[in-house]
C-alpha positions as CSV (number, residue, x, y, z in Angstrom):
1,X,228.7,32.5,49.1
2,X,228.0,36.5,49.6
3,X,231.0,38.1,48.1
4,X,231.1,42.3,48.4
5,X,232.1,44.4,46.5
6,X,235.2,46.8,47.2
7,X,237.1,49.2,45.3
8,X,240.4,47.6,44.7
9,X,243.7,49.3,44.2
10,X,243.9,50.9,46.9
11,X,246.9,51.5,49.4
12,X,244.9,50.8,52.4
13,X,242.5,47.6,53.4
14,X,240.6,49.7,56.2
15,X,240.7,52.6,58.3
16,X,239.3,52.7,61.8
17,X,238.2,55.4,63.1
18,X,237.6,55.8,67.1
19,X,238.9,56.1,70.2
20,X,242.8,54.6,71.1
21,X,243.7,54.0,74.3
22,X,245.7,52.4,77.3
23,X,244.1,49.1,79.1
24,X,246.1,48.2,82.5
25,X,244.7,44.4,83.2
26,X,245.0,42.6,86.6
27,X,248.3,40.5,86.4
28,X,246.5,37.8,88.9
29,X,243.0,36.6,87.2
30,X,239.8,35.5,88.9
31,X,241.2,38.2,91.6
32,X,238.6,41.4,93.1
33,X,239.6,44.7,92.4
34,X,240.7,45.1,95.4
35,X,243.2,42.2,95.8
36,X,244.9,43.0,92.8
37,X,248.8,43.9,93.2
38,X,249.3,45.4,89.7
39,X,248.6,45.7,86.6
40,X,250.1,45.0,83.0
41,X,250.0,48.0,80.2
42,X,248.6,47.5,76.9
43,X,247.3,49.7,74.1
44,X,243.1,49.6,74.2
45,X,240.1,51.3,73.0
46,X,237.9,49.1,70.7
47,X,238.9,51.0,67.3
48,X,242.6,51.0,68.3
49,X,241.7,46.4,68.9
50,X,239.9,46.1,65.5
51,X,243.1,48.3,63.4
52,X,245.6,46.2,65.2
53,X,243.7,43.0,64.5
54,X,243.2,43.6,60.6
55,X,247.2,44.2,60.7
56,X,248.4,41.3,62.3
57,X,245.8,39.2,60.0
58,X,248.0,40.8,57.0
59,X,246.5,43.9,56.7
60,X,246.9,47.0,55.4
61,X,245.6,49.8,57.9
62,X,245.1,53.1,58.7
63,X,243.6,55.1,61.8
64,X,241.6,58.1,62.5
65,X,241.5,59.5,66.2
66,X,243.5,61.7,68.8
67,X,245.1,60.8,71.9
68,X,246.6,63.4,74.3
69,X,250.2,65.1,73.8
70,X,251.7,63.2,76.4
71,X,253.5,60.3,77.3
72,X,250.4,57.6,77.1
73,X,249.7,59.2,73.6
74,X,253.3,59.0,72.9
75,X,252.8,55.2,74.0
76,X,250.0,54.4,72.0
77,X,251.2,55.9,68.9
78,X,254.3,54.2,69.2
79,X,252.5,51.0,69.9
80,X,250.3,51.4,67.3
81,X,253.4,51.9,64.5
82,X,255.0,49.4,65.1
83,X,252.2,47.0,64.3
84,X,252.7,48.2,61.4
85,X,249.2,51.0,61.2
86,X,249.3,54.4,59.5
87,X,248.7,57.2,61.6
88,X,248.3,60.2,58.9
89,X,244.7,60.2,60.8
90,X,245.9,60.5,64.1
91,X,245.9,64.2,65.8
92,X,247.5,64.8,69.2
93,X,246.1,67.5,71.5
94,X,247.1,69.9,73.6
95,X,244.5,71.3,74.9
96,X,244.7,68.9,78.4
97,X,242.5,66.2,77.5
98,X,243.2,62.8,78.6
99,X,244.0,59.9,76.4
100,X,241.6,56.7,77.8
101,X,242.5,54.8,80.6
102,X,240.7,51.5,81.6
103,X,241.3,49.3,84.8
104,X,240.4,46.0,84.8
105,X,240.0,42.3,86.6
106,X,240.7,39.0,84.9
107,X,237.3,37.0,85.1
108,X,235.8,35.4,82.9
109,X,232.1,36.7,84.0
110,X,231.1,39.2,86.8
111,X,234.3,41.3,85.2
112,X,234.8,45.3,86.8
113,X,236.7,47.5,84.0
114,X,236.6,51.4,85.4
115,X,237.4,53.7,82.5
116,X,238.4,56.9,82.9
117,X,236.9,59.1,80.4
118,X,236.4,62.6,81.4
119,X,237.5,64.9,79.1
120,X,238.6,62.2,76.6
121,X,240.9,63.2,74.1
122,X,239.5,60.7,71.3
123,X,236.1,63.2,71.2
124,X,238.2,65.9,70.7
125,X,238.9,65.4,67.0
126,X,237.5,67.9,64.8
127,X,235.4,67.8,61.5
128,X,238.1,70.0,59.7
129,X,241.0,67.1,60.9
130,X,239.4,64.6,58.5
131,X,241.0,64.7,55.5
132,X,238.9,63.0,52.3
133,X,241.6,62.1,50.6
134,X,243.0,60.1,53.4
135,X,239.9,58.1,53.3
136,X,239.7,57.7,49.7
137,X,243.1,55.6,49.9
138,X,241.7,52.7,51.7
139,X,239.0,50.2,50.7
140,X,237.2,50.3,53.7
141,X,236.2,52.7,56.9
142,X,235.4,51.2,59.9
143,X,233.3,53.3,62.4
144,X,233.2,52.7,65.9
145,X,230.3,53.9,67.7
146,X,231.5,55.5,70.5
147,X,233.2,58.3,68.7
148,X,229.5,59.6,67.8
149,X,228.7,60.3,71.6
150,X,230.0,63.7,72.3
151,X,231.2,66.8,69.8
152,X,233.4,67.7,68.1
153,X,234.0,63.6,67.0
154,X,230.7,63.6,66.3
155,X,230.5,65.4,63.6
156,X,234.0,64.5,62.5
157,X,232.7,60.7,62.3
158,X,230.0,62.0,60.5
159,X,231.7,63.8,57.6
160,X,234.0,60.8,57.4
161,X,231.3,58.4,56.8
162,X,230.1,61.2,54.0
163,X,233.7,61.5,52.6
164,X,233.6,57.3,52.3
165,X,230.5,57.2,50.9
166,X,231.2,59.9,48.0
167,X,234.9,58.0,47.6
168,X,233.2,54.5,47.2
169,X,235.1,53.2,50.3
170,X,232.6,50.9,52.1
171,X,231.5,51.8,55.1
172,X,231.6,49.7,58.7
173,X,230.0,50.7,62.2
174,X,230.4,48.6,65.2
175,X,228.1,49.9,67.8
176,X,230.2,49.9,70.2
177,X,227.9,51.2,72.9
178,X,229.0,52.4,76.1
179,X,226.3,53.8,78.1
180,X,228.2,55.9,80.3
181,X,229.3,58.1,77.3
182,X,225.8,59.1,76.4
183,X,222.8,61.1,78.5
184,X,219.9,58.9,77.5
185,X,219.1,55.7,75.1
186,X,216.7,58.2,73.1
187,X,219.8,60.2,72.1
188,X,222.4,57.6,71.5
189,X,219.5,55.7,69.2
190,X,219.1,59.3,67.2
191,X,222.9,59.2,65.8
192,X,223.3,55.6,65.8
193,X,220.7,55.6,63.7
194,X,222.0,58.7,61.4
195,X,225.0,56.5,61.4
196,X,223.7,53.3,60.3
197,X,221.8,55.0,57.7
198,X,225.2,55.9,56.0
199,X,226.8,52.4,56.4
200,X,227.1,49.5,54.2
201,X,227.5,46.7,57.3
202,X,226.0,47.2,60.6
203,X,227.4,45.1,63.6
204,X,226.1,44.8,67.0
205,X,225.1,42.7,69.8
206,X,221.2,42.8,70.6
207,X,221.7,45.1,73.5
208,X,223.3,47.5,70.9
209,X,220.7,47.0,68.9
210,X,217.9,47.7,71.1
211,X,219.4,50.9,72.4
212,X,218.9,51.8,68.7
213,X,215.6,50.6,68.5
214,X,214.3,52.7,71.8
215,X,212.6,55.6,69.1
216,X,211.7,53.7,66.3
217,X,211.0,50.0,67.9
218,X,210.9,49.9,71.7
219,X,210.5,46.4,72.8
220,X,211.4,44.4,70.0
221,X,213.7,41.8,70.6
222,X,212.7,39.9,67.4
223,X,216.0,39.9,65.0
224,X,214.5,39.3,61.9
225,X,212.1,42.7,62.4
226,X,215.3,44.3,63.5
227,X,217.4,43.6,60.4
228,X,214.2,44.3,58.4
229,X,214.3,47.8,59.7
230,X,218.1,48.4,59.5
231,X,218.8,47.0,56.1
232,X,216.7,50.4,54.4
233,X,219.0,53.7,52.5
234,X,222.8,52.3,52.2
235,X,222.5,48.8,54.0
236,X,223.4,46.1,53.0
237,X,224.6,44.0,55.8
238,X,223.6,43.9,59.1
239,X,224.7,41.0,61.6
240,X,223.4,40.6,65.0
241,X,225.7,39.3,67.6
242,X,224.3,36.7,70.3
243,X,227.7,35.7,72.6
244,X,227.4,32.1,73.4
245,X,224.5,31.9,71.2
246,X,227.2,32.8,67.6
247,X,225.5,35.3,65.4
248,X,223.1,35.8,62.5
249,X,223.3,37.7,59.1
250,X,221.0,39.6,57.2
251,X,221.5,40.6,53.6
252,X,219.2,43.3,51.4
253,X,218.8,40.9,49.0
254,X,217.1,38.2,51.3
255,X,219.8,36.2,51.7
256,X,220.4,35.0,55.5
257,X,223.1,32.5,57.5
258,X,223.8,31.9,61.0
259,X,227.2,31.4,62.3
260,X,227.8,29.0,65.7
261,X,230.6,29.8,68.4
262,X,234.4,28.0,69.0
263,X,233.9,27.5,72.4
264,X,237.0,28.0,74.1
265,X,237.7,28.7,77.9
266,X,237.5,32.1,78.4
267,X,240.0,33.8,80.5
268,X,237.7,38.0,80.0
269,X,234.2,38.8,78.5
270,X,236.1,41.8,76.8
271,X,238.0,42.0,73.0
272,X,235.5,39.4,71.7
273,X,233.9,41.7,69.4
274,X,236.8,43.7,68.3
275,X,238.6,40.7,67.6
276,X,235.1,39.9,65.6
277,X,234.8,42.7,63.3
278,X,238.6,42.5,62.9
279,X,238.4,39.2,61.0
280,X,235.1,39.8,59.3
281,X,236.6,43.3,57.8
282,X,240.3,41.6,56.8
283,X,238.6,38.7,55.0
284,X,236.3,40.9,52.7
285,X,239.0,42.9,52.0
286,X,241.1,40.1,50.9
287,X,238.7,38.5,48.5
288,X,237.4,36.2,50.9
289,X,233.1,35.8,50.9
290,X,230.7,37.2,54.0
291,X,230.3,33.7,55.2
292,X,234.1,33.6,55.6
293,X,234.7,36.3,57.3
294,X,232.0,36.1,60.3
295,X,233.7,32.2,61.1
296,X,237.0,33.8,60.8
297,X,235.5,36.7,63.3
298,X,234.1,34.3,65.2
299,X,237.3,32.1,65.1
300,X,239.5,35.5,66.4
301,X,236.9,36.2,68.9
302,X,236.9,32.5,70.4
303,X,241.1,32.9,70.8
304,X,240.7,36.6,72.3
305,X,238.6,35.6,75.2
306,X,240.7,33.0,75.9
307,X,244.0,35.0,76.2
308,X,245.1,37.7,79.0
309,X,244.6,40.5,76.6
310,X,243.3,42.4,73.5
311,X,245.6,43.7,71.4
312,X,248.3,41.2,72.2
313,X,246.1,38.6,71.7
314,X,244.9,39.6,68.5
315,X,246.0,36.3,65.9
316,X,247.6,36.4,62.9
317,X,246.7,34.6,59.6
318,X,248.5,31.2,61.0
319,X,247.1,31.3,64.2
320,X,243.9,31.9,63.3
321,X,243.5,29.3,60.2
322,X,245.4,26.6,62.6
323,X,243.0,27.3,65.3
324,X,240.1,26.5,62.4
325,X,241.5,23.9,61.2
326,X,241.9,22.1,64.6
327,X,238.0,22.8,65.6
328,X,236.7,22.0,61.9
């Protein structure tokens, strides 16, 4: 069993950094767009998933991101309290940016989800808004990829990674790649790979990780090359999603495991992989090995996909050792 190393004593598990935002799912599923007669509100945005999963596994969380000065900011602060998250790290602005807002069907393949993103208020965060100290309270900080796609939050992710790798706080980034936030692959693939470079664990699916391949590698769909190339400066971990097909893990010491899926009936393709790193990043800081914590992601991402939603449907400890145990 991999076990990693963490500082311990510290007053925070994790800290997520990324984008927070409102999801408004269809209330009827396997229904078109266009049939739909509302929709039910929840709080969204994959950093805003992963920081409420690690809480309602036990955790002890903190947040870094910006949602506008209005009432859905006020919501998805409010939300995000009361599961019990710190938001010393969250900024509100003023300026007339837009907190997210994504629209989407129930299906569980062939899925539309229309986000609103112009002028999002989650890339408005500023390099001087990260506070070191903040970060050097919590044993982990979890990047999510989308926050590196536009300035000012890119640079602000950027100097947080820094501040965590100076602070001995591990470092985390989920791709989380969204085309439609970036102008080309060949740009995205520049910064994810800055990124990566400063992280301890890389995860992805191997879309993501072709997009940051397109400079360096483009055409290789071979995942053994790919973790050979990733697992260079401060890697240590890189694990390559596959959906139906489970996942594989790479080590920088050689080491390698592959983890199968709980299949489940999936009600949404979306919150898998939030749910994912959610476990993965709870177990690790709770003692638990690597090999743990990717069938425990894999476990919450099987009972995500099978709900109605994301953040709602995120499990806690019970849920999700019960939903093991009964699939073992």
């Amino acid at each position: 069993m991999t076990k990693i190393a963490l500082q311990q004593n510290r007053p925070l598990d994790a800290i997520v950094l990324g984008r927070a935002g409102v999801d408004l799912y269809a209330r009827e599923s396997k229904t078109d767009m266009a049939d739909i007669s509302g929709f039910n509100k929840f709080v969204g945005g994959s950093a805003a998933n992963i920081a409420v999963a690690v809480s309602k596994l036990g955790g002890k969380v903190g947040f870094i991101g910006c949602v506008a000065q209005d009432s859905f900011g006020d919501y998805v602060k409010q939300y995000m309290s009361g599961q019990g998250i710190n938001l010393d790290g969250m900024k509100s602005d003023a300026s007339g940016s837009r907190t997210s807002v994504a629209f989407t069907e129930m299906k569980p393949k062939d899925c539309t989800v229309i986000i609103y993103r112009n002028n999002a208020s989650d890339l408005t965060i500023k390099p001087e808004e990260i506070d070191p100290d903040y970060i050097a309270k919590s044993k982990v900080l979890v990047v999510t990829g989308t926050a590196l796609s536009e300035s000012p939050s890119r640079e602000a992710t950027l100097i947080a990674m820094q501040h965590a790798r100076r602070s001995n706080t591990l470092v985390v980034l989920d791709v989380d790649y969204r085309p439609y936030s970036w102008r080309t692959d060949t740009d995205a693939s520049i910064y994810y790979g800055i990124a990566a470079g400063l992280s301890d664990i890389v995860i992805g699916n191997r879309e993501e990780f072709d997009m940051m391949e397109t400079v360096l590698a483009p055409g290789n769909t071979d995942d053994d090359q790919t973790a050979e190339r990733f697992l260079c400066e401060n890697t240590q971990i890189v694990v390559i999603k596959a959906g139906e097909f489970g996942s594989k893990v790479y080590c920088c010491d050689g080491h390698r495991f592959e983890q199968g899926i709980f299949r489940v009936e999936a009600n949404k393709p979306f919150g898998s992989g939030d749910s994912f790193a959610g476990g993965l990043i709870w177990t690790l800081t709770t003692g638990g090995s690597l090999e743990e914590g990717v069938r425990n992601g894999t476990a919450a991402a099987a009972i995500n996909v099978s709900s109605d939603s994301c953040t709602e449907a995120m499990p806690t400890k019970e849920q999700l050792f019960d939903f093991i145990e009964t699939r073992s």
